[in-house]
Structure formats: structure tokens, C-alpha cells
N, C-alpha and C positions, 0 to 999 in steps of 0.2 A: 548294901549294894555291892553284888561284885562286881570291880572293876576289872576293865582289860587292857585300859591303854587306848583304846580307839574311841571314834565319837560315840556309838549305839549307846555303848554303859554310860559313860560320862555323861551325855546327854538326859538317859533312863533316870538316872538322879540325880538330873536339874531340876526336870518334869515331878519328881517326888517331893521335892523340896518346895518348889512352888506350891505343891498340893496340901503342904502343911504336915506331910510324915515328919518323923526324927527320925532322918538318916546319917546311918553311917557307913564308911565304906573299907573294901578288903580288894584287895589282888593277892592271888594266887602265885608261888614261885614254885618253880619246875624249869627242868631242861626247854629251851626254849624263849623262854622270857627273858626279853632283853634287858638291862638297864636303862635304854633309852624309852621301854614301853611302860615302864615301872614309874619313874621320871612324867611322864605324858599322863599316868594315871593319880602321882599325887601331888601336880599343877592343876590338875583339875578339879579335883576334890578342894584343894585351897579356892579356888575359882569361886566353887559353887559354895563356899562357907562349912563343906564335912569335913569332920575327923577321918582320916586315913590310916589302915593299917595293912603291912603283909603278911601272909599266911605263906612258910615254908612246907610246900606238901609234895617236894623232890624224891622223898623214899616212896611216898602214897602212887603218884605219879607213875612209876619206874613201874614199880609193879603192877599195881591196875593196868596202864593203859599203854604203856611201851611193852610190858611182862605178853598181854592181851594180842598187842599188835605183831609180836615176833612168831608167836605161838601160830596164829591163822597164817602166817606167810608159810610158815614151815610145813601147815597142812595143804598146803597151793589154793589157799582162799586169798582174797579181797579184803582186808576189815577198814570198817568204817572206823576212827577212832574219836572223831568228835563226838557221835554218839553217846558210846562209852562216855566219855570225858563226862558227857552231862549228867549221864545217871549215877557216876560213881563218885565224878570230883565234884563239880558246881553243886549237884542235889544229893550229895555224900558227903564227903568229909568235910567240906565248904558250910556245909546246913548244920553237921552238927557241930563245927567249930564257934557260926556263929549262936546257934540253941545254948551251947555252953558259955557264952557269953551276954547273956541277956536276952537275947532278937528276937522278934516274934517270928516275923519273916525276914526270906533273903528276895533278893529280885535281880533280876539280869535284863540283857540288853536285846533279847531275841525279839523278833517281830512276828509276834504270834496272839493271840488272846485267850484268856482264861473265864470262863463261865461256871456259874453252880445251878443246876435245876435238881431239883428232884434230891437234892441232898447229897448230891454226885458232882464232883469234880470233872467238866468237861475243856477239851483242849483244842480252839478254832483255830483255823488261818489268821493270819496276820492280813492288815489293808493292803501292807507293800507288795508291787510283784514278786517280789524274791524273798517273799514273809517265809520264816524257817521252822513252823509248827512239824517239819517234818524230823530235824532235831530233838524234837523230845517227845519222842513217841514211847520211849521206854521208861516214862515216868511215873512213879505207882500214885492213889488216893491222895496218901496221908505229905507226898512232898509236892503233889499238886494244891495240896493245900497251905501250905507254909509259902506259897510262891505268888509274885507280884511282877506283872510284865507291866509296864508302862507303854511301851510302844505299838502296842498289838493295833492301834486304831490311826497309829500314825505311818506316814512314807520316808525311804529313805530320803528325799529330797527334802521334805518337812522337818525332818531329824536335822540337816545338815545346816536349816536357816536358823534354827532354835540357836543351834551350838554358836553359829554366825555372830546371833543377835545379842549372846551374850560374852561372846568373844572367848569360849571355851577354846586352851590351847591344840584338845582334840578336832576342831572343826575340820580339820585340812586333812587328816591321815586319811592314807589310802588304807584299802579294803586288805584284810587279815589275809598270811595265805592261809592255805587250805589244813596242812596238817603241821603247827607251831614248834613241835620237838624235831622237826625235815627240816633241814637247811634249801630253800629255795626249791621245794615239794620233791627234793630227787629222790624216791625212795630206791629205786633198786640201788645205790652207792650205801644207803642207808642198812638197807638189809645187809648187803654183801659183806660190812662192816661187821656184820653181828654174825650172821647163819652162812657156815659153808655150805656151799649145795653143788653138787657132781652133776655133772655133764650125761643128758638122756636122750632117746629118740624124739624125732617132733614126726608126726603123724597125721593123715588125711583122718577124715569122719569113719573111711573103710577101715582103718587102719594098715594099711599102704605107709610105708616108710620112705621117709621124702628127704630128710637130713637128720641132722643133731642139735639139739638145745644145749647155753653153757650153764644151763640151772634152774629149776622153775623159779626163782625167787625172784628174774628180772622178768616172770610175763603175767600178764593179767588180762583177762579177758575183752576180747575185741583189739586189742593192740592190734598196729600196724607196721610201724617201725619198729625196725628190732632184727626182726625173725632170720635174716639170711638168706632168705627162699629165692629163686627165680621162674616168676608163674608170670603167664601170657596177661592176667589178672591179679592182684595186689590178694596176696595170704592175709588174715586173722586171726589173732589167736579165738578157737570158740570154744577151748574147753580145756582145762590142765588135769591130770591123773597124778597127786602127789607121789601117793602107794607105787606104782609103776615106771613114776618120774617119765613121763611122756608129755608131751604140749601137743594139743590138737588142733590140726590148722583149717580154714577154710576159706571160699570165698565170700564175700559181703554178706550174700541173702544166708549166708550159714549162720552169722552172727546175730541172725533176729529170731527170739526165742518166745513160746507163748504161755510156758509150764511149768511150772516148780513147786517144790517143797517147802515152806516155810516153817522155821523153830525159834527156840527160847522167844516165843511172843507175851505181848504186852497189850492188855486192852484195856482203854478207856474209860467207852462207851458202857462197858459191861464188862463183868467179869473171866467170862467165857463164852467162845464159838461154840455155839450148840449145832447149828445148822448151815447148811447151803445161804450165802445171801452174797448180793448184786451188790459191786462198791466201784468207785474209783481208785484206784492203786497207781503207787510212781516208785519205781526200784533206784530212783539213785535222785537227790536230792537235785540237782540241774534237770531232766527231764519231765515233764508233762503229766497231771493223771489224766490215765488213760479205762477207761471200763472195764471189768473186770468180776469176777466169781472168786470166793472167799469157799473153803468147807471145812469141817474137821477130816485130818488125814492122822490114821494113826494112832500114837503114845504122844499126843503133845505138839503134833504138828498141824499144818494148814495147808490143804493144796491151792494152789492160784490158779488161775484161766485166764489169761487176758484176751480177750476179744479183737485185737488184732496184736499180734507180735511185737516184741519190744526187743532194743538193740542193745545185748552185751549182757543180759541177765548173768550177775556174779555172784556164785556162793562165798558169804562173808559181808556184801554189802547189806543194807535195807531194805523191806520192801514197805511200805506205809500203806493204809487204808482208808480214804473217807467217804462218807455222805455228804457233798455239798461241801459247804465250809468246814462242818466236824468232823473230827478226828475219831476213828473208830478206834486204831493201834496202830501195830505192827509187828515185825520180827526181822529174822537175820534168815535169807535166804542161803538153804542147805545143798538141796541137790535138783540141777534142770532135767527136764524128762522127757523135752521133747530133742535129743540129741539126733 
């Protein structure tokens, strides 16, 4: 079981334990992890009766996914890095740490569920409203097979009476932040920290010159604050040009985008997009799926359509695809086209 310190895992392998597995459990150290979350993860493990252990994967870390995340800022993207995270460290070095150690499977604490038909590893929604099948969209076959979600059928609120009822000391932590190696999510102090980045034009959609940016590294698409501007109407950021070091501004309705490119994808359902087919798609894991057209575009890529406009489309973040409850895939959205 990896552990994280908060209720979902701890929980996920109370739920196993009662179910009669022989669990054991691991947390993960990297940049980020506190002692006080580490602590929180092996009070619980005592708790529930597992043996606990930590896996130091700080150089793994640094490079995968800090290496990953500096890399896309510098190209004036977005990156997701929990993502990442999942594919590389939780169902990477994490799986084959515990593979070399015995385990048959590893299991985590996500609120999602796993199915096999057809001799095919398939990846549904979770019950919760905030289930996160949209985190492991970049998961291949053979690590969707090694993997055991416990929670996919349960509610955050159900999770939180379990933990309650057996007086785990995770029951009470509040919700993770968003990116664990950010100190209190700030990333442009984070970037600026690492990548210098020189001072550029900021620019209308004509490309009309309207001031000066101190860097693309502190903008990100659809931002509001920030910018400098004074418009009769609140600027956005709707588009960055690294190469040119330009930030493109606009008002609201400029910010809602219907078209893009999608790359390095990952499919589920099937091996390969062969064809045009009708999905629900959601580009950033808080927003909605929304309708949408999936096709082959290219060397490797996928154009998208969405059927009405979505706000903030960002190359670097995700874009995810399903049918209903299943999950088709996804990718990392490359280039918008409806500028």
C-alpha cells in the first residue's frame, strides 16, 4: 500500500486488511514530504496492524518530475506534475521497488475503479464526486494490472466515517495541496527560484503591443492578476509564445478555446485511435466533461473539437477522454488552433 500521510491511503489499507489481503505498506520521501506527514503515515499503519516502510526516491523525484516540471515552464507550458508523478513514481519506481520486494500488487488511495473484460485492463470513474480516474490516465496494461484501488466504490464522506470508526490518526487531515514539492502552491516564486527568464512584449490577439511582461514563467493561461494592464475590461492571459517570449492578452470570451492538438497519448480502451469518434473530454481535472470529437491528427497526435468552448485550454496540461463512466485515455495538450 502506498502510503501518503492522509486519510484516502490509510484508509484504502484498512479496507484491504479487513478484506483479508497481506498488506504492507511504503511512503515515498522526496522534496516535499514532511516529517509530520511521514509520522501521520506510520501511526497509521500501526493503527491498522501493517508493517511500514520508507522508500527514499529524492534523486528519482528531482529528475522525473521536478527535471519534467522546469523543462515545460521554460517552454511557456503548464505541466501537470501529479500526473507524471503517477506514471513515473507511484506505478514506477514505487512498483518496481515493491515487485523487488515480494508484492504482487501495489494499491493507492485514488477514487477511481478498475475492471477487466475482455482480457483488457479497463479504468472507470470513481463513486465520489471528485473521483480522480482522470490522474491516471497515463497508465499502461501491464501496471493497470499490478494495481488495486480500494476506494473506486466508496465516497469521500464514507472514507472519512471508516477512518472515524476506527479512530485512524488520519481521519482529520485536511485535503493535500495540489503540487507537494510548492510550498503553499506558489509556483512562479518556485520557478523564479530555478529559471531566469527576461523581461518580453505582452500583446493583443492582433498583435498590437500594449506593455511589457517580467517573464513568461510567472503566466499561465487565463490568468488574471498579474498582468499590469489597464483595460476598460479585465485582460487574460490567452496565449504565451516562449520562442518570441511574448504573453498574449485578451478579454474573457478570448479565453474560451474549442480546438487543439493533443500528444504523447495513452489509451486504455484500446491501443490506438484509428478514427473520428464522439467522447466526453475535460482539460484540467476540476472542470466538467464536456462533449466532444477525438481523430487522428498527424505523427502521433489527436485533434479535439469540443462542442462548445472550454476556458483556459493550456498546452502542458491534460486533456482526458471518456465514454460514460470509462475511460478511453488521454494526452498532454500541445498546440490551440483556434487562436
Amino acid at each position: 500500500m502506498a502510503l501518503s500521510g492522509g486519510v484516502d491511503s490509510s484508509t484504502a489499507a484498512l479496507i484491504l486488511k479487513q478484506n483479508g489481503f497481506d498488506v504492507h505498506s511504503a511512503m515515498m520521501i522526496f522534496q516535499g514530504i514532511t516529517d509530520e506527514l511521514v509520522s501521520y503515515a506510520r501511526d497509521a499503519a500501526q493503527a491498522i496492524g501493517i508493517p511500514f516502510q520508507t522508500f527514499d526516491f529524492t534523486e528519482e523525484f528531482k529528475s522525473l518530475i521536478e527535471g519534467d516540471f522546469i523543462r515545460e515552464y521554460k517552454r511557456g507550458r503548464t505541466p501537470n506534475p501529479c500526473v507524471v508523478c503517477n506514471e513515473l513514481m507511484k506505478f514506477g519506481v514505487f512498483m518496481v521497488r515493491a515487485k523487488h520486494l515480494g508484492f504482487d500488487k501495489i494499491a493507492t488511495g485514488h477514487y477511481a475503479r478498475l475492471e477487466r473484460e475482455n482480457n483488457r485492463y479497463l479504468l472507470k470513474k470513481g463513486m465520489d464526486k471528485n473521483e480522480q480516474s482522470y490522474f491516471l490516465y497515463r497508465l499502461k496494461q501491464k501496471q493497470l494490472s499490478e494495481l488495486v484501488l480500494p476506494l473506486g466504490s466508496y465516497t469521500k464522506e464514507a472514507v472519512r466515517e471508516k477512518a472515524r470508526e476506527f479512530r485512524l490518526p488520519t481521519a482529520k487531515q485536511k485535503k493535500s495541496q495540489d503540487i507537494c514539492f510548492i510550498s503553499k502552491n506558489n509556483y512562479a516564486s518556485y520557478i523564479k527560484g530555478i529559471i531566469s527568464s527576461e523581461p518580453g512584449l505582452i500583446c493583443d490577439s492582433a498583435g498590437k503591443t500594449l506593455g511589457k511582461h517580467e517573464g513568461i514563467i510567472a503566466y499561465t493561461i487565463g490568468q488574471r492578476k498579474g498582468i499590469g494592464l489597464s483595460h476598460e475590461r479585465p485582460y487574460y492571459v490567452i496565449g504565451i509564445d516562449a520562442k518570441k517570449n511574448i504573453i498574449y492578452v485578451g478579454e474573457a470570451q478570448e479565453v474560451y478555446k474549442s480546438q487543439f492538438i493533443a500528444k504523447d497519448l495513452n489509451f486504455i480502451l484500446f491501443d490506438k485511435l484509428n478514427e473520428k469518434m464522439a467522447v466526453q473530454a475535460k482539460t484540467r481535472y476540476v472542470s466538467n466533461s464536456s462533449e466532444a470529437s477525438i481523430e487522428p491528427y498527424g505523427k502521433g497526435g489527436v485533434k479535439v473539437v469540443f462542442k462548445k468552448p472550454q476556458w483556459a485550454v493550456t498546452p502542458g496540461q491534460s486533456v482526458v477522454f471518456y465514454r460514460g463512466d470509462t475511460m478511453l485515455g488521454g494526452g498532454i495538450i500541445d498546440r490551440v488552433l483556434d487562436y
